[in-house]
N, C-alpha and C positions, 0 to 999 in steps of 0.2 A: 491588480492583486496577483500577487505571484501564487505559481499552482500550490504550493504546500498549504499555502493561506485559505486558498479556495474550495481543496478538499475538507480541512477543520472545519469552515462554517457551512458544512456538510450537517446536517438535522442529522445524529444518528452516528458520526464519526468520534472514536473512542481517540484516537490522537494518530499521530503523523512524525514519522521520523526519516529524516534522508542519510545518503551516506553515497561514497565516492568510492569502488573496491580497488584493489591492486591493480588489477586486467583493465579497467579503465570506465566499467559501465556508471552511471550516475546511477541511483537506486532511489525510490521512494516507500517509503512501508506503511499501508495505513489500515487500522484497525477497523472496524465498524462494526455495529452494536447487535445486526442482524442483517441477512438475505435484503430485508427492506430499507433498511439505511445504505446499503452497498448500490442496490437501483435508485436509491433518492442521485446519488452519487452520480452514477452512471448516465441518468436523464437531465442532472445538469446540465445550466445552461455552459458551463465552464467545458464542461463534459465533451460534452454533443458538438460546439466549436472545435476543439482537437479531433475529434472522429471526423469531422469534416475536413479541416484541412490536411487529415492524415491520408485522404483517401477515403474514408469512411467503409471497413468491409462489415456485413454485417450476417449475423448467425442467422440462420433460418429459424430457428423457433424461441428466436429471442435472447437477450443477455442474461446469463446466470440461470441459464433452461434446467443444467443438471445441479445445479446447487439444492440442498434441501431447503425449504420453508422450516428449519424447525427451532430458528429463535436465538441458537448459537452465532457467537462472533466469529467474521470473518477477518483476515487479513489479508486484504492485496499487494502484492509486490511489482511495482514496473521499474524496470530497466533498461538503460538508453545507453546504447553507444554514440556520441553524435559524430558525424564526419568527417575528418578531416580535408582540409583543401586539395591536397594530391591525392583523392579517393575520384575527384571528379563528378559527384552527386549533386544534380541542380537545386536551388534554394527554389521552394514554394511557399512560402508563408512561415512555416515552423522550419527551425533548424536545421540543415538535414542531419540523418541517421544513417549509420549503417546496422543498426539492431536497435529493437524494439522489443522488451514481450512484457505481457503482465499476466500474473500467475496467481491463484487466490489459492489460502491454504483458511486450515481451522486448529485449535489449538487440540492438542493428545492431552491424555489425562500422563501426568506425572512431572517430574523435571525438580529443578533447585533455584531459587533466587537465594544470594547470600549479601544483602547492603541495597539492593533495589532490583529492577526486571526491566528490558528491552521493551517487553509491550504495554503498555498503561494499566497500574492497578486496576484500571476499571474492566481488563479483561477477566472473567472467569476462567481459572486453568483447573479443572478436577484434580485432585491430588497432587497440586504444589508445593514443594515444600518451602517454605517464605521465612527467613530468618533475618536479623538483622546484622550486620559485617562488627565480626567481632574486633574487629581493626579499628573500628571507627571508636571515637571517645563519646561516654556514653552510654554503650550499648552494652549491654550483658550476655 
């Protein structure tokens, strides 16, 4: 199962979108439902193999210590530069890398979708403004 697949049948994963930027990182973006679908994620057995063959570093007072408990979606973002061969970086299992990070954010209240949204309907954004693309046929 390739990881986008992996994270989806995530209990708790609101959806998954990848992407490849200018600068060259491979991106993955993925939604979840709460703090607790984020650790279902994270304890993974999908998971917990990548942290191991990554090296495995681990926080002292656990994964997502500072995140709140309070029910809001989260969004994680990972980005990977993988290696090239004249970088000289030995193969251990996964790919090699010369960058890695993943970054969790939370939605702000406000912003515009006009014809659809980047994050899955089933995100909550406080104060969205959600219209439908007056461009499209259709729509009013």
């Amino acid at each position: 199962m390739a990881l986008p697949e992996a994270i989806k049948a995530t209990p708790g994963c609101l959806g998954v979108e990848t992407a490849q930027t200018s600068s060259g990182k491979m991106v993955i973006f993925a939604w979840f439902e709460n703090k607790k679908a984020a650790l279902a994620w994270y304890y993974s057995q999908t998971h917990q193999m990548l942290v191991k063959m990554g090296g495995g570093s681990v926080r002292p007072r656990g994964p997502l210590a500072d995140v709140p408990d309070d029910g809001k979606p989260i969004m994680a973002i990972a980005s990977v530069i993988l290696a090239r061969p004249q970088d000289g970086i030995p193969q251990s299992g996964l790919p090699p890398v010369t960058q890695i990070s993943i970054e969790l954010y939370a939605p702000l209240p406000g912003g515009l979708a006009v014809g659809g949204r980047f994050a899955p309907m089933s995100v909550n954004v406080p104060g969205l403004l959600v219209t439908p693309n007056p461009a499209q046929p259709g729509s009013k």
